[in-house]
C-alpha positions in Angstrom: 76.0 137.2 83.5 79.0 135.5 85.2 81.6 133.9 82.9 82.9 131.4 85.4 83.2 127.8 84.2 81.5 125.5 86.4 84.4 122.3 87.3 83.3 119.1 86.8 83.5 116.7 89.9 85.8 114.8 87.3 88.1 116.9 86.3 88.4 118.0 90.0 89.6 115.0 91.2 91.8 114.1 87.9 93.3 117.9 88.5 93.3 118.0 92.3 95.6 115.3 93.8 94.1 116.3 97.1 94.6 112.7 98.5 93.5 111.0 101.8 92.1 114.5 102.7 89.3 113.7 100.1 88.1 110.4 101.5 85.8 112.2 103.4 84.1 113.9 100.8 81.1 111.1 99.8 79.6 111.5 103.7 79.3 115.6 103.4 77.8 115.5 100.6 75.3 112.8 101.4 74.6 114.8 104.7 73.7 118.2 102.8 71.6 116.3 100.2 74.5 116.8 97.0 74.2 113.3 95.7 71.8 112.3 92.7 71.2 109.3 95.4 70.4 109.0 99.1 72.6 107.2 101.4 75.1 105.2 100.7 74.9 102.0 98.1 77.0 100.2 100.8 74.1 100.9 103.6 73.2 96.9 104.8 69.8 95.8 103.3 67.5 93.3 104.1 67.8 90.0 102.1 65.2 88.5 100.3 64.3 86.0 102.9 65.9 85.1 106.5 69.3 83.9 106.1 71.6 81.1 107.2 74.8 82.8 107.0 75.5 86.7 107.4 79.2 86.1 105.7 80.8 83.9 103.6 85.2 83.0 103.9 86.2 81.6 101.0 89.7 80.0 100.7 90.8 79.1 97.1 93.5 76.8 96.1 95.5 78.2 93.0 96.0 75.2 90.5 93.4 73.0 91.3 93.7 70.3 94.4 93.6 66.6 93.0 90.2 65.2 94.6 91.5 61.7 93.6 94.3 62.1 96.1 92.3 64.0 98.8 88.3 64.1 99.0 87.1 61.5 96.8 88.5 57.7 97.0 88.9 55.4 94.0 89.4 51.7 94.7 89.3 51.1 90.9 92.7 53.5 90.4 94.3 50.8 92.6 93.0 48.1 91.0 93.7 49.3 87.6 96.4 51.1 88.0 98.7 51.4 84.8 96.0 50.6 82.2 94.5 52.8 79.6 91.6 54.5 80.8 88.9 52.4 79.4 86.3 55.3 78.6 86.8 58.2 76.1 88.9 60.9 77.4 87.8 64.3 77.6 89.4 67.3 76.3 92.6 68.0 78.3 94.7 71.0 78.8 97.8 68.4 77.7 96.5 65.7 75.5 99.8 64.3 74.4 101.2 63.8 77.7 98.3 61.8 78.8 99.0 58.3 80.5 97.6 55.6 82.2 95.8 55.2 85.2 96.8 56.6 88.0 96.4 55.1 91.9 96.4 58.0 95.1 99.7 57.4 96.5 98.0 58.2 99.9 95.9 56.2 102.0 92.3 57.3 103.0 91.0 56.7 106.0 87.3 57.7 108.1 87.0 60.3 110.2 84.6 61.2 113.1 81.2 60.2 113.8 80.6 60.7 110.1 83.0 58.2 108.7 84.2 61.2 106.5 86.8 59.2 104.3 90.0 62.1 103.6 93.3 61.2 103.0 96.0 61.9 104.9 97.4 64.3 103.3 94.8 66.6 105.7 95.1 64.9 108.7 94.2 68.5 110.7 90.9 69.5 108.0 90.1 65.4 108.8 90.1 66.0 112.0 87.0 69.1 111.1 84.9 66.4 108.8 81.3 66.4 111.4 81.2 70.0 110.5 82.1 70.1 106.6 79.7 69.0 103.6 82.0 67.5 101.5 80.9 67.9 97.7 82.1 65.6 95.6 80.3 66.4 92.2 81.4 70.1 91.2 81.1 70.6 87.7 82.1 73.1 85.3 83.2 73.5 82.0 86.8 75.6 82.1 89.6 73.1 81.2 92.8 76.0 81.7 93.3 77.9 84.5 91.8 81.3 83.7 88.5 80.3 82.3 88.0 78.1 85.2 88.9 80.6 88.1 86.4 83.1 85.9 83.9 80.8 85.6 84.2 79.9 89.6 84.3 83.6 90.6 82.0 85.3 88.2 79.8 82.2 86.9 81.3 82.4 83.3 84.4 81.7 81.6 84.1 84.2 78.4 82.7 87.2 79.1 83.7 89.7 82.1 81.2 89.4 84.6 80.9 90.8 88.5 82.2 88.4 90.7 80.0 86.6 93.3 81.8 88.4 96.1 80.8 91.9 94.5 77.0 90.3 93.8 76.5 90.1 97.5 77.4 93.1 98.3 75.0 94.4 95.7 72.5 92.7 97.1 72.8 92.6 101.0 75.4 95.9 101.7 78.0 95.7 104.3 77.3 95.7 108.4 80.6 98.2 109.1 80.7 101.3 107.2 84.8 101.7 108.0 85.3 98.5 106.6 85.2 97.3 102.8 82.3 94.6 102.9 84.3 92.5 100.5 88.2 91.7 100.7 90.6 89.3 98.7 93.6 88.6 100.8 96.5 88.1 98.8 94.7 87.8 95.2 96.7 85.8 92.5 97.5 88.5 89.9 97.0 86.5 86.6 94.7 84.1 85.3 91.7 86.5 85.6 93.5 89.0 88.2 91.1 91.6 89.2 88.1 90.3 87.0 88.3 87.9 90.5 87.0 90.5 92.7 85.9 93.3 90.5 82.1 94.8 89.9 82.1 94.4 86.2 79.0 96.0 85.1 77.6 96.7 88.8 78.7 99.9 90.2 82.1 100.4 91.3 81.0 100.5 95.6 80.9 96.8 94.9 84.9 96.6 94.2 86.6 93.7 96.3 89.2 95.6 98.2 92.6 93.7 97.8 95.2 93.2 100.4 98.3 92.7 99.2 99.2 89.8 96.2 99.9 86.6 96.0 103.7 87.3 95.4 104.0 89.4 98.1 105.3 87.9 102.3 103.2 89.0 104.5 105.6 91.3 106.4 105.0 93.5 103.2 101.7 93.3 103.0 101.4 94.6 106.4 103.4 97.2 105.7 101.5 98.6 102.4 98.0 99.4 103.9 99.4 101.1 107.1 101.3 103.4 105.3 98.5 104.2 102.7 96.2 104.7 105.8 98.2 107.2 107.4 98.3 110.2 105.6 102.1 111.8 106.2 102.3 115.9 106.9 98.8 116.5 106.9 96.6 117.3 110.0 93.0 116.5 110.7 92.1 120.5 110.0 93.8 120.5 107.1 91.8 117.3 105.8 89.1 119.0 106.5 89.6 122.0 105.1 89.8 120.4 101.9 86.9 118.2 102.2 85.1 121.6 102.8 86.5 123.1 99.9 85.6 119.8 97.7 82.1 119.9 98.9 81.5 123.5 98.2 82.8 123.4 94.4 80.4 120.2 93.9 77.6 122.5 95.3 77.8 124.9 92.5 77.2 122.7 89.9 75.6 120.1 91.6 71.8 121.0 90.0 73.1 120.9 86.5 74.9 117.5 86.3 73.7 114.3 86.2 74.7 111.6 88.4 78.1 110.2 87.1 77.7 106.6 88.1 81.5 105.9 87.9 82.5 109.0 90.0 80.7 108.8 92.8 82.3 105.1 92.9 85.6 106.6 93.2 84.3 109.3 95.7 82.7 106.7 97.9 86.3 104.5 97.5 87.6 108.2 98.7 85.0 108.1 101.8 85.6 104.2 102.5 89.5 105.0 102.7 88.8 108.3 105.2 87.1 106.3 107.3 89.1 102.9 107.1 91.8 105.1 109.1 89.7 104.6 112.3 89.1 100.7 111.9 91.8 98.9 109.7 94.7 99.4 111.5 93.6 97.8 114.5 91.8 95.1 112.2 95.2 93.8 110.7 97.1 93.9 114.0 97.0 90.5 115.6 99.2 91.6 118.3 96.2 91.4 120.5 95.3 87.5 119.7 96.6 85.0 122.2 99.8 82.6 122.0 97.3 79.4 121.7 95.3 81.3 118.7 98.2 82.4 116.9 99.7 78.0 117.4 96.2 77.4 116.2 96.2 78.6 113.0 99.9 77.4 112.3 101.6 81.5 112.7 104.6 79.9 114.7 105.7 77.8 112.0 107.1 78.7 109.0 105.2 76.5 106.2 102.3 77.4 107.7 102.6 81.2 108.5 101.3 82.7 105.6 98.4 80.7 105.2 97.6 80.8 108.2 97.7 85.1 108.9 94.9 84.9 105.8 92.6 82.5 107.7 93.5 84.4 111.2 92.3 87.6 108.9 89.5 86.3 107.6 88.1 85.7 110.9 88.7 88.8 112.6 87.2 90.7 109.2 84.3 88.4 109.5 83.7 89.2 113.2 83.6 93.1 112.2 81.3 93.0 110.0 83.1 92.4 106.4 80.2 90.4 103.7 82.7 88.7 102.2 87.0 88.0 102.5 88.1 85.8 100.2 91.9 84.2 101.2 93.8 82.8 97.9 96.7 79.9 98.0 98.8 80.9 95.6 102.2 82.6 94.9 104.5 83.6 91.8 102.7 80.5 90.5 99.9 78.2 91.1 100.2 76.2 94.2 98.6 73.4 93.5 99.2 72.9 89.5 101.0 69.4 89.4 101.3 68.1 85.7 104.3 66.2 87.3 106.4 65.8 90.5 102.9 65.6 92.8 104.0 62.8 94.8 106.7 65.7 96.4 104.3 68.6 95.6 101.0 67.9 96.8 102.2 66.9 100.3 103.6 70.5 101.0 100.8 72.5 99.5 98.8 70.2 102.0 101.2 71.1 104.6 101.1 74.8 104.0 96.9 74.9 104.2 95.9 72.0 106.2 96.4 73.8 110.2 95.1 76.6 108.6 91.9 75.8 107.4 91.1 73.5 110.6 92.3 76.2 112.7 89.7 78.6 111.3 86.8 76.2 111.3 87.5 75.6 115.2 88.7 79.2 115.9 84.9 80.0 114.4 83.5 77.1 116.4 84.6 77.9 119.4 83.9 81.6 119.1 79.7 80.7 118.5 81.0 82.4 114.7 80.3 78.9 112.1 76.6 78.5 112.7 76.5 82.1 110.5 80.0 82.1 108.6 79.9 80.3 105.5 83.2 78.6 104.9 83.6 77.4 101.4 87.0 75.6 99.9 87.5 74.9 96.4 89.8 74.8 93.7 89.3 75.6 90.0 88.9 72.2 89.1 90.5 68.8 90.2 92.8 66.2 88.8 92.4 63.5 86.1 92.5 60.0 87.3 94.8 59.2 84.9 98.9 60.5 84.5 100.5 63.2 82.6 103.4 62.1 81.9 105.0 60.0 84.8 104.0 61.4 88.1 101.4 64.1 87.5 97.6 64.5 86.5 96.3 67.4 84.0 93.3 69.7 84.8 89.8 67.9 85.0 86.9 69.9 85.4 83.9 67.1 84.7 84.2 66.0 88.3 86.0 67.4 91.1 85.6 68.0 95.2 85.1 70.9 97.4 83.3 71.5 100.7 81.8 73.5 102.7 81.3 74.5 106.6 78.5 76.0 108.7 76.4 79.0 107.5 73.4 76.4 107.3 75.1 73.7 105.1 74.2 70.1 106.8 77.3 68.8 108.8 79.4 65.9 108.2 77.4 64.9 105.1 79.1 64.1 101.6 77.3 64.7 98.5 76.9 63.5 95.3 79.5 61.6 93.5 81.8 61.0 90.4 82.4 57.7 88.7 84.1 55.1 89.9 87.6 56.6 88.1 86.7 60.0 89.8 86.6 61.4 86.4 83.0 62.6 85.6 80.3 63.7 88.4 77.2 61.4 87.4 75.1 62.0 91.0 73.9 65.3 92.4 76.2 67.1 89.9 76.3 70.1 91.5 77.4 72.6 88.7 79.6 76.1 89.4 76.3 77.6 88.8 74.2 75.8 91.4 76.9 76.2 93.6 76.6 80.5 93.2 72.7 79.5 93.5 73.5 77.6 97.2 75.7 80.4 98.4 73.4 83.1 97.3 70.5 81.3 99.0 72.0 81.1 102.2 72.8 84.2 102.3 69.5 84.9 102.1 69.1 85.7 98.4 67.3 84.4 95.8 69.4 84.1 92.9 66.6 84.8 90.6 65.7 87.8 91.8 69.2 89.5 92.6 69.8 91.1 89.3 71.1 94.6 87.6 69.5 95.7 84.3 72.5 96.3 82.0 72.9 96.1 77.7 69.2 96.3 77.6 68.4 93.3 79.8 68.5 92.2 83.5 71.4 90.0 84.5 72.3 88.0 87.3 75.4 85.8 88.5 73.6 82.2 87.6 72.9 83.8 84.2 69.7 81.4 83.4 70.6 78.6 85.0 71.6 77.7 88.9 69.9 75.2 91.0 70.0 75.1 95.0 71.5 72.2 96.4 68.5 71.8 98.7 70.2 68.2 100.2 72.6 70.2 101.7 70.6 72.6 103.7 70.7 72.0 107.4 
């Protein structure tokens, strides 16, 4: 009887340290029948009913954009402007700084054949309004930052939950096998970090790949996943002969384990990084774009580079295949997080997104790419109507704007509103869970029915609630 101890796949990649030559491995093995499952969990599947969008961009602003001031117009701050708001006042993230009432500083004027109303502090995104839905009744109940960007992400604020980006790849797979089929470009990293992009409970194949952080300049980020790529002094023979070597020690024990959920997660991240050396490189390069593309998207100037390579990325990910790319405006602190100072602040955050975001709405346009890319643009919450202390507004999360482009949302529509101080939604409330509901639905899945049994009962990113905006629908 042979003494030799069988190696666990574990402990052969904790003891291994065979690196990018392993990232092969999860293909062999699926091709000689060694996994407990067959094919890959990131193979595309069919969605529960014909879709309107095949991919969804979604570009978040860090800190929470002031609707008041952008989206949603208030006569009644100008006309009252200075007095005591004369309903009760929520909770607040600041109570004892809060003021009076607090008039937009900006005008608002219409825009396009819709008579879109945006202020102009986005003259460019104005200049988009016959293609957005602008929502103007988002609801939810996180009044800091890092229960609200949960809540946003993952559908709840307490728990740790799979975010909605790793939901959809559960549920519909990805259409390029050398690409991840959900990226965060420059992911904030605090206030929920990775819980933003991460597959909680699902398995681990539905990880948001991250590109860089949100404290990093783009020139570094570039420079991080080329080097990773590229493995340094080791040939394609060598690689492998070590994925052959890996596949053959599996194969001797391969009868007498069970399938280890969590490794053959990593192993696929393995396989997913082999093959990324034959597509990513040429993804991030945007040597290739023209002059007039690079202008569009605001790359020649400097407030608007870095904002602009995220939205530039997130199209050319989008056009090869990837689910879901999520681009994050953020830094070594939130962006848009004014408790004071946002008659200086809120104009250059504007500045720094607003060519951006209209450039990738017409770059998609123009390119036949927005009747089936969901564009979605949010922040955690939005301001309060009134002041903290002199020249700022706190968190409000009981009414607050974002919108939407293409994927099958109605055009150059507005929907629902808030009061007439803009602080609570009271028509069409369209709470964070609806909106996971509408995303999911366009997509092609039914919230409902997209779930994962876990803890001894079936969950799902709506949890047991989540309505579809069916108003929007084109």
């Amino acid at each position: 009887m042979s003494t030799r101890q069988p190696v666990s796949r574990r402990a052969l990649l904790r003891q291994s340290a065979l690196g990018i030559g392993s990232l092969g491995l999860y293909n062999l093995l699926a091709e000689n029948r060694l996994l407990g499952a067959t094919g890959s969990p990131l193979e595309a599947r069919q969605p529960h009913f014909a879709p309107r969008a095949k991919r969804v961009i979604f570009l978040f602003m860090h800190g929470g954009v002031s609707h008041v001031d952008t989206f949603d117009p208030k006569p009644r701050l100008k006309l009252d402007h200075g007095k005591p708001l004369p309903i009760k006042r929520e909770l607040t993230f600041n109570e004892k700084a809060a003021g009076a009432l607090l008039q937009s500083p900006w005008a608002f004027s219409q825009h396009g054949q819709s008579g879109t109303p945006v202020s102009e502090l986005f003259p460019e995104v104005a200049s988009c309004v016959d293609d957005m839905c602008v929502v103007r009744s988002m609801v939810g109940e996180g009044v800091d930052h890092g229960a609200a960007m949960l809540q946003l992400f993952t559908g709840t604020f307490s728990f740790t939950r799979p975010s909605i980006g790793s939901w959809t790849l559960y549920g519909l797979g990805t259409e390029n096998q050398n690409l991840p089929g959900f990226i965060t470009i420059k992911p904030t990293q605090w206030q929920g970090g990775d819980k933003l992009f991460g597959p909680s409970f699902l398995p681990g194949a539905y990880q948001g790949t991250a590109i860089g952080s949100s404290a990093m300049q783009v020139d570094d980020v570039l420079s991080e996943p080329i080097a990773h790529l590229a493995p340094r002094d080791v040939t394609t023979q060598e690689q492998q002969y070590e994925l052959d070597l890996l596949r053959q020690m599996n194969a001797r024990h391969a009868g007498d384990r069970r399938y280890d959920q969590n490794l053959e997660a990593r192993i696929q991240a393995f396989e997913l990084g082999f093959r990324m050396q034959l597509e990513a490189p040429e993804a991030l390069d945007t040597a290739g774009e023209s002059e007039a593309t690079k202008k569009l998207y605001g790359l020649d100037e400097d407030v608007t580079r870095d904002f602009g390579w995220q939205c530039l990325m997130a199209r050319r990910f989008a056009e090869r295949g990837v689910r879901v790319v999520q681009c994050t405006h953020s830094g070594v602190e939130e962006k848009w997080d004014h408790h004071s100072d946002i008659l200086r602040l809120h104009p250059l955050r504007a500045r720094e997104v607003d060519k951006p975001i209209a450039g990738l709405i017409k770059d998609l346009k123009s390119r036949g790419m927005l009747d089936d890319t969901l564009v979605v643009w949010s922040g955690e919450f939005g301001r309060t109507p009134f002041s903290q202390g002199a020249d700022g507004r706190d968190h409000n999360p009981y009414g607050f704007s974002m919108f939407m482009a293409g994927g099958g949302v109605k055009p150059g529509i507005t929907y629902g509103a808030t009061d007439e101080f803009g602080y609570h939604a009271i028509e069409d409330r369209m709470h964070i869970h609806d909106l996971h509901a509408t995303i999911l639905h366009l997509m092609g899945l039914d919230h409902e029915r997209l779930t994962y049994h876990y803890g001894g009962r079936a969950f799902r990113l709506t949890d047991v609630a989540g309505v579809v905006a069916d108003k929007i629908l084109a």
